[in-house]
Each structure stands twice: as structure tokens, then as C-alpha cells.
C-alpha positions in Angstrom: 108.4 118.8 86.0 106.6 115.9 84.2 102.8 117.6 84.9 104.5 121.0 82.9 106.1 118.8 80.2 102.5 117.2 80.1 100.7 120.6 80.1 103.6 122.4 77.3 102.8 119.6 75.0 98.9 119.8 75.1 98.9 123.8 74.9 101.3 123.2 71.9 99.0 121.0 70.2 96.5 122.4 70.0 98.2 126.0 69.1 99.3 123.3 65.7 95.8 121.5 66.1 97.4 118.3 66.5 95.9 115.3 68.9 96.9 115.6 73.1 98.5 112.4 73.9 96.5 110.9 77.1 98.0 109.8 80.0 97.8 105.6 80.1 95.2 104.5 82.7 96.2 101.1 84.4 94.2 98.2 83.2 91.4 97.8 85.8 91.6 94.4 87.8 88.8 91.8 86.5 85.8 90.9 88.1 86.3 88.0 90.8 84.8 85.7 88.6 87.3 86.2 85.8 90.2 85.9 88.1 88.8 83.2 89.5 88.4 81.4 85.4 91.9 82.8 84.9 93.6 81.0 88.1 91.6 77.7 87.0 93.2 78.1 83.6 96.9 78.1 85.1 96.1 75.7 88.2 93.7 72.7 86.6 96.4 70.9 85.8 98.5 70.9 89.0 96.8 67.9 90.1 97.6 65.4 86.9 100.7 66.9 87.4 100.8 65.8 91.0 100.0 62.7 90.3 102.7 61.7 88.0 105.1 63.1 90.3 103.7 61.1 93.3 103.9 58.0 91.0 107.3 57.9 90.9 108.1 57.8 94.5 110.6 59.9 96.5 110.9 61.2 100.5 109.5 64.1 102.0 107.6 64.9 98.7 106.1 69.0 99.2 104.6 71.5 97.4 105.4 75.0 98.4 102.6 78.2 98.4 102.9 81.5 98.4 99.8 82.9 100.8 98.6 86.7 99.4 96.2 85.9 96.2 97.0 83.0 95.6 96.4 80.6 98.8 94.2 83.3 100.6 92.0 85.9 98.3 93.5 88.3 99.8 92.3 91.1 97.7 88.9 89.5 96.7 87.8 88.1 99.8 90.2 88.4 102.4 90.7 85.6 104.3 89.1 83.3 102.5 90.5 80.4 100.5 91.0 80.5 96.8 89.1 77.2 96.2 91.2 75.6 93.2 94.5 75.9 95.3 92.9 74.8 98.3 91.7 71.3 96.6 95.3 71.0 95.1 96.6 71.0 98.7 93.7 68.5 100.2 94.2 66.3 97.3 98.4 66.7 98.4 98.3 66.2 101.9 95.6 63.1 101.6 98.3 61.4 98.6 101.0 61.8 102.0 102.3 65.2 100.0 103.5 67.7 102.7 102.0 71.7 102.3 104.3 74.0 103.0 104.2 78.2 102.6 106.6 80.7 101.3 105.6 84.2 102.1 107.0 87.7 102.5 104.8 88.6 105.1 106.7 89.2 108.3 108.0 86.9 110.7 106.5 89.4 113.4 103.4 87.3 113.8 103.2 83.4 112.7 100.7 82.6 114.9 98.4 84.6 113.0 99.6 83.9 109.7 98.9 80.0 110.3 95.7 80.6 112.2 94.2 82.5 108.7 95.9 79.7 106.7 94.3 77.3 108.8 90.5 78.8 109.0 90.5 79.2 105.6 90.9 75.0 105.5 94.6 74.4 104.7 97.0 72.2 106.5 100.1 74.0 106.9 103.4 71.5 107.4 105.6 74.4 107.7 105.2 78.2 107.6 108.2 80.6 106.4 107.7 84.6 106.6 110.5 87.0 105.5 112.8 88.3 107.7 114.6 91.4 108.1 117.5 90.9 106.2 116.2 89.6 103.6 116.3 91.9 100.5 113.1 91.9 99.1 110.3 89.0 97.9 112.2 86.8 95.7 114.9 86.5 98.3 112.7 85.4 101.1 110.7 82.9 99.0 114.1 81.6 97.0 115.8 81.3 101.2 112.4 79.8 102.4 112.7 77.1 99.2 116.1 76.6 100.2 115.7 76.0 103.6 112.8 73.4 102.7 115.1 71.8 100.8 118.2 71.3 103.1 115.8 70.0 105.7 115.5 67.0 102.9 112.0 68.0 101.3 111.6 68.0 97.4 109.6 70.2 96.3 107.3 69.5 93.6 105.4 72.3 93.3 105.8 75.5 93.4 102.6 77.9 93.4 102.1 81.7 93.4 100.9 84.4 91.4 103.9 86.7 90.6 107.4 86.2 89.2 109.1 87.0 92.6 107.5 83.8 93.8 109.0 81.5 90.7 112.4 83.1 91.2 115.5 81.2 91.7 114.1 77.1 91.5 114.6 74.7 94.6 111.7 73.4 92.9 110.7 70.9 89.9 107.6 72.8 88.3 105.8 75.9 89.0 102.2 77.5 89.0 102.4 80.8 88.5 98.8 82.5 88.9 97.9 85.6 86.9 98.6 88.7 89.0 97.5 91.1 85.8 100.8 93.4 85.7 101.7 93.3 89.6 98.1 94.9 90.3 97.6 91.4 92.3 99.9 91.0 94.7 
């Protein structure tokens, strides 16, 4: 139905020699190296940020990570770390800050999930994957926060590259990575 509509309204242009409208491409992703300027932009100052926070004290301080381009580069390099959120959480865990993970990915195989997390160089204080009843993304990272929480961590930080990941707080500030229109997830 659409592809007629499309072709009535090129064959009547040009019968009335008017332009064809043309069908929007998606943007193409960038090149690794401008993601990799972009999530330096957004992450730089996570750290500072840090700091302060770790300055003024509190129990079972955390920062929470989503895994899939944004702790992994998953779509770049996959498997690999993404180097500025990887020095966040070594500067974290050395300052007594505990790494934890929120991510959709099912709860089918956690051993592998933390062995990947783990190779790639991150400590991992806790690991929560989504679960069948959860009802999409945002729900598994806002019950994964919220489980964190009532098992007495703050959470400081909340990292990840799209909006389903900043969703619903349990948190005090968040990182949200560039994830160019949901082409990045």
C-alpha cells in the first residue's frame, strides 16, 4: 500500500513536472573514532563527579552500567571494553565504589555475561539480566536499580547509552552515551 502511494505520487509528478519526494535514508552510524570523541564528551566528567560524591561519605556507595555499547563495544568491537567507561569503574572500585550492571540481556546465561564483562577488565559487584516477565528494557533496568537499592546500595551513577537505561531514577545522576537515534543499542 505505502510502495503504490510512493509510486502514484512520483508518476504524478512528473506528469505536472513537479520534484519526487525521496524516501529518508537513516543517518549512517559514525566512524569508531567519532563515537568514541562523542562518548568522551558525555563521560569525561563522570569522574569529578565521582569524586564529589565519594567526598561526602555514605554506605554501599555504587554506580550502575548498562553492558551493550556502552560498557562492552558491542557493535564496534565486540567484546572489548569501551576504554573511558572502563577507567570510570577502576577509578570506582579503587575509591571503595561498588560496579554493578543493569542489562536486558537474558538471565539465560550469567556466567557468560560476567565472564565477557570480566575479560574485557571490569570488576563486576553484581550482575542483573532481564527476566521473562519483565516488559521490555526500561522495566528490567528501572527493577534491576530497584533491587540494588533495597539491598541498601546508593547508586551514584547511572551509565548507559539510551533513554531506556535512564528511565525511572533509583539513582542520583546519570550518563547517558550517545546512541545516534536508537541505531546504537
Amino acid at each position: 500500500m505505502i510502495k503504490l502511494g510512493i509510486v502514484a505520487a512520483a508518476v504524478g509528478a512528473v506528469l505536472v513536472g513537479a520534484a519526487v519526494p525521496a524516501a529518508a535514508a537513516p543517518a549512517a552510524l559514525p566512524s569508531y573514532e567519532q563515537w568514541q570523541a562523542d562518548v568522551k564528551k558525555v563521560i569525561d566528567p563522570a569522574i569529578p563527579w565521582l569524586q564529589s560524591r565519594v567526598a561526602q561519605g555514605g554506605s554501599k556507595l555504587a554506580i550502575v552500567l548498562d553492558i551493550d555499547n556502552t560498557s562492552l563495544e558491542t557493535h564496534y568491537h565486540f567484546g572489548a571494553a569501551n576504554k573511558p567507561v572502563l577507567a570510570v569503574t577502576q577509578w570506582a572500585h579503587s575509591h571503595g565504589v561498588s560496579v554493578l550492571f543493569a542489562t536486558a540481556r537474558p538471565d539465560i546465561l550469567p556466567s557468560l555475561t560476567r565472564w565477557q564483562l570480566t575479560n574485557a577488565g571490569y570488576t563486576v559487584d553484581g550482575l542483573c539480566l532481564g527476566k521473562l516477565g519483565d516488559s521490555g528494557p526500561a522495566a528490567t533496568k528501572q527493577r534491576c536499580r530497584k533491587e540494588y537499592t533495597d539491598s541498601g546500595y546508593t547508586i551514584t551513577e547511572n551509565i548507559g547509552n539510551r533513554p531506556t537505561d535512564m528511565a525511572g531514577g533509583n539513582y542520583e545522576k546519570g550518563f547517558q552515551l550517545p546512541d545516534y537515534d536508537g541505531q546504537l543499542s
